[in-house]
C-alpha positions in Angstrom: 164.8 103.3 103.1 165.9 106.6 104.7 168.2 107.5 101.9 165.4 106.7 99.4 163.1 108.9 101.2 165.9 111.8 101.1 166.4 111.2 97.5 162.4 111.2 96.6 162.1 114.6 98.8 164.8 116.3 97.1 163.5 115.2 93.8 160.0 116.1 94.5 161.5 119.6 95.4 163.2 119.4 92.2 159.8 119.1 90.2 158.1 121.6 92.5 160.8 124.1 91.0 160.9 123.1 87.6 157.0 123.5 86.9 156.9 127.0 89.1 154.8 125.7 91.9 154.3 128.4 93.4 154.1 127.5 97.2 157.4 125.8 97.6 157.9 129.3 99.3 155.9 127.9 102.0 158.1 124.7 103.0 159.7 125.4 106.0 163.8 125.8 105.2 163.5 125.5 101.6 165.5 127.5 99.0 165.3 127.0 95.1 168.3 125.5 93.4 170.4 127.6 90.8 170.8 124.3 88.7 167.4 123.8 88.7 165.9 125.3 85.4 161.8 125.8 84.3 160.1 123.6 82.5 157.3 124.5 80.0 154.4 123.0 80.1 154.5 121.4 76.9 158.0 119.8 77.0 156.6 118.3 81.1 156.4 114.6 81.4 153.0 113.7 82.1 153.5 111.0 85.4 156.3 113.1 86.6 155.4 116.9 86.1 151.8 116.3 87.7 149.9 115.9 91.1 152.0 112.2 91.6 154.7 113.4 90.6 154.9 115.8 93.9 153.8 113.4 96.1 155.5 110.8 98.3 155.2 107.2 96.9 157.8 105.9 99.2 156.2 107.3 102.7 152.7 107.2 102.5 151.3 106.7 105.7 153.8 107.6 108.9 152.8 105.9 112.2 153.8 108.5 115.0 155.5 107.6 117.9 152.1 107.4 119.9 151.6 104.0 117.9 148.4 105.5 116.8 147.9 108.1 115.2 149.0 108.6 111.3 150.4 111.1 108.9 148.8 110.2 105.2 151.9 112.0 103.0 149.7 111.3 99.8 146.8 113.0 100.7 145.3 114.3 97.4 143.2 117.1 99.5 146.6 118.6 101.0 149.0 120.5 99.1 152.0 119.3 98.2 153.7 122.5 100.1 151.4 120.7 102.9 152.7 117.1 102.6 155.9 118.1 102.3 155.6 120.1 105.7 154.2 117.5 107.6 156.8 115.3 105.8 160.1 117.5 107.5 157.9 117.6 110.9 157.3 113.9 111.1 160.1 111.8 109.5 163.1 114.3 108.3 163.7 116.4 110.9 163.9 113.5 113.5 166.9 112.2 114.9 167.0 108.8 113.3 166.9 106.3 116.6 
């Protein structure tokens, strides 16, 4: 699952770069990727290159370590510069117990 979750991060990254979002800027620790190369919006593919496609499917709802309280990582009214934020805060940048 973790490795999963690694792979779906760095792919929604990917995407982020390829479409010119332009507030990957604002994810804490991230840097574009020299392989990485634009996209155009007419040759995008329509599931991948939109709103879903830089969003979590994997983690969607993170139950914090107070047992309680939750972190929705598909919230539609967050950006995905947000989710991807809270994301690093809440599950990556963990130690894995």
């Amino acid at each position: 699952m973790i490795e999963y979750a690694e792979l779906e991060k760095a792919r929604i990254l990917e995407i982020m770069q390829e479409c010119g979002y332009e507030d990957r800027d604002k994810i804490d620790g991230y840097e574009d990727n020299p392989n990485v190369k634009f996209i155009p919006k007419e040759y995008r593919v329509k599931n991948i290159h939109t709103g879903k496609g830089i969003r979590f499917q994997s983690l969607r709802d993170l139950v914090l370590e107070d047992g309680v309280t939750t972190v929705n990582l598909s919230d539609e009214n967050k950006t995905p510069a947000e989710l991807m934020n809270l994301a690093n805060k809440n599950f990556f940048n963990k130690t894995q117990e």
